[in-house]
matplotlib code that plots the C-alpha trace (Angstrom):
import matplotlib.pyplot as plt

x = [1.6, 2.1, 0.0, 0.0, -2.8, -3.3, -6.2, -6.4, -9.1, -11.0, -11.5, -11.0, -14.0, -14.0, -16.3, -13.9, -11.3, -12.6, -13.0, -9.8, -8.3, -10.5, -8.8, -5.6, -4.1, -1.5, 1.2, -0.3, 1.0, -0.8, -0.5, -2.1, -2.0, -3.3, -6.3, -6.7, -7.9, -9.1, -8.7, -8.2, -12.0, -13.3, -16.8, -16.0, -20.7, -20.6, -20.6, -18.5, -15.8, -13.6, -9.8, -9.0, -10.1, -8.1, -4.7, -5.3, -5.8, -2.4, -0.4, -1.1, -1.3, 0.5, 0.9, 4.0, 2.0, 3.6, 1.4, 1.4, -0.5, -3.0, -4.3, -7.1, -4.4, -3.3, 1.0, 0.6, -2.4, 0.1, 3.4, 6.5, 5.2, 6.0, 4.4, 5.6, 7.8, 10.1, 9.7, 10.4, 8.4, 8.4, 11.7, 10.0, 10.5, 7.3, 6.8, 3.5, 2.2, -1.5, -1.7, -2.5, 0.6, 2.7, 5.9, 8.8, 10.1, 12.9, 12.9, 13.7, 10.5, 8.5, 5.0, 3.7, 0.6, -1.8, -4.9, -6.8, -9.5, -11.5, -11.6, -9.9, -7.9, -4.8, -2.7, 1.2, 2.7, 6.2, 7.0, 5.5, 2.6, 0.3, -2.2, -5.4, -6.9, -10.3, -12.1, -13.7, -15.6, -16.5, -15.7, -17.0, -17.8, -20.0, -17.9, -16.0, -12.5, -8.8, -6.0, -4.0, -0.5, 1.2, 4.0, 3.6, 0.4, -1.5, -4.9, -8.3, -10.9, -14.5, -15.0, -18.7, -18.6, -14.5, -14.5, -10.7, -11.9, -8.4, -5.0, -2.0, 1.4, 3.7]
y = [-8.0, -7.9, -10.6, -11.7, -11.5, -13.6, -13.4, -13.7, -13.6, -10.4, -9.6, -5.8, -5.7, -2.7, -3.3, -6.8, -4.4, -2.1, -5.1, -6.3, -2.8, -3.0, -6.4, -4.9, -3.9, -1.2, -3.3, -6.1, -6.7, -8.2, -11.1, -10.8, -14.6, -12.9, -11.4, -8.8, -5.9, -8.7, -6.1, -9.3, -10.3, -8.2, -6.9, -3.2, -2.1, -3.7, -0.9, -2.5, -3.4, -0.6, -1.7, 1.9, 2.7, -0.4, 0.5, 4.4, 3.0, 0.8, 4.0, 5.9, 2.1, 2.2, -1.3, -3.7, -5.9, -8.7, -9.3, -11.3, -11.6, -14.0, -15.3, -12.4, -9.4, -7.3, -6.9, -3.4, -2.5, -2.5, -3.1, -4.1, -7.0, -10.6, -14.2, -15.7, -13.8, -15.8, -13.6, -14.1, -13.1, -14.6, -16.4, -18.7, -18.6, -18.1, -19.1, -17.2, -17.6, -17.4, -21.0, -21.0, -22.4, -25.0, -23.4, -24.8, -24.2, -25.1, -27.6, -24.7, -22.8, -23.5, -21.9, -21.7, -19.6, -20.0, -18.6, -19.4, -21.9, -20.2, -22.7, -22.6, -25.3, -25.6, -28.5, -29.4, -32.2, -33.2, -30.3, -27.6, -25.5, -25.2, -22.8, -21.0, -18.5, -19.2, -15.5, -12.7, -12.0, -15.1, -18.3, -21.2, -23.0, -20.4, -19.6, -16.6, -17.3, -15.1, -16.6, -15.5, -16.0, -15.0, -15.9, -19.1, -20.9, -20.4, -20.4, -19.8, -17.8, -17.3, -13.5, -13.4, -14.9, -14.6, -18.1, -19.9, -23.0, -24.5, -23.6, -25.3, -24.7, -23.3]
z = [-4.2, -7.8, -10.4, -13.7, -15.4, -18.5, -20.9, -24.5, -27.5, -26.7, -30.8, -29.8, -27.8, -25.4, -22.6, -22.6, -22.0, -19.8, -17.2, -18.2, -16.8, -13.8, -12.8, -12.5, -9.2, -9.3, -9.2, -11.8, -14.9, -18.5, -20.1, -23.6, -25.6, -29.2, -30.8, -28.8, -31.4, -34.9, -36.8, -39.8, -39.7, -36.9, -36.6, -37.8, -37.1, -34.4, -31.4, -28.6, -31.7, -30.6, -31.8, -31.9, -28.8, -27.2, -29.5, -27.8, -24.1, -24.6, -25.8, -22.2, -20.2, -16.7, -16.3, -18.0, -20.1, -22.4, -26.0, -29.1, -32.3, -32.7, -36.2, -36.3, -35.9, -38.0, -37.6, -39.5, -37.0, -34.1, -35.2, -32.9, -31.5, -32.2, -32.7, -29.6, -26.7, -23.8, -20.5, -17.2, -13.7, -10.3, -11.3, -14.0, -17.5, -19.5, -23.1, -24.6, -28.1, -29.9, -29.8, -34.0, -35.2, -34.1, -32.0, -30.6, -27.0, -24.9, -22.3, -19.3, -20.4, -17.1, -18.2, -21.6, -22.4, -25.4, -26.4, -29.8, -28.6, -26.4, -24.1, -20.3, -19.5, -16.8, -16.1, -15.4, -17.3, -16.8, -14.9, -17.3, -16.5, -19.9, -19.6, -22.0, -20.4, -22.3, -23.2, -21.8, -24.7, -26.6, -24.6, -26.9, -23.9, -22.3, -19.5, -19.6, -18.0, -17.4, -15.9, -12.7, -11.9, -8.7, -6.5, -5.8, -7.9, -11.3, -11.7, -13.8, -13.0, -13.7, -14.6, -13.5, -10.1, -9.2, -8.4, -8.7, -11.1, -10.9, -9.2, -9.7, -7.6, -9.5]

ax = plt.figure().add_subplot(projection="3d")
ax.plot(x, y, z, "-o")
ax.set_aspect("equal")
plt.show()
């Protein structure tokens, strides 16, 4: 049964996106909300700082996977992407965006995705889901989070123990 998964802020680490690869099913899909390669301010001695390796993975990736820049990409470092991106999957309408700047979306969007804070958080207010994924890499709250959506409910979950924190019917 196919999934979203939703995660954003990595800062092109690539051990954070080797696990990310290693949640996938065959049938999943990815949800990227920004900063995935920070190739703006990134770490370029650190050793897991591996943009290049991510960009190479994503040229020969066999899974659909919906992405936008964050405030730490560079447009030029993988061009043909976008701020923000309306999609649709599991007959909702999905509004994703970094989260940086303020956006504007329309009234049908049923679930909009940010990242930028670092911080999980999931709740529905007046019939919209609003969801962070929090970070893999560098969650400012120490726990290290990815969102799941599937059929019928959303949720957050904590990478080292594969807990569900929250869930929310969609």
């Amino acid at each position: 049964m196919k999934k979203l998964i939703v995660t954003a802020d990595l800062h092109g680490s690539y051990s954070s996106w080797l696990t990310l690869k290693n949640l996938l099913g065959p049938l999943d899909e990815l949800v990227i909300a920004g900063d995935l390669f920070d190739t703006k301010y990134g770490n370029f001695t650190h050793i897991d700082f591996q943009p290049e390796s991510i960009k190479k993975d994503l040229t020969n990736f066999n899974h659909r996977f919906y992405y936008v820049y964050g405030n730490c990409d560079s447009l030029s470092f993988f061009p043909g992407f976008e701020t923000f991106l309306e999609f649709s999957c599991f007959n909702k309408k999905f509004f994703l965006s970094h989260g940086h700047r303020s956006c504007t979306y329309s009234s049908n969007i049923d679930i909009i995705i940010q990242g930028h804070t670092h911080l999980s958080f999931l709740e529905k207010r007046n019939g919209q889901i609003f969801m962070n994924p929090g970070s893999i890499t560098c969650p400012r709250n120490g726990i290290y989070t990815y969102g799941v959506i599937e059929n019928n409910c959303a949720s957050l979950i904590e990478l080292k123990t594969g807990n569900k924190i929250v869930s929310i019917n969609l």
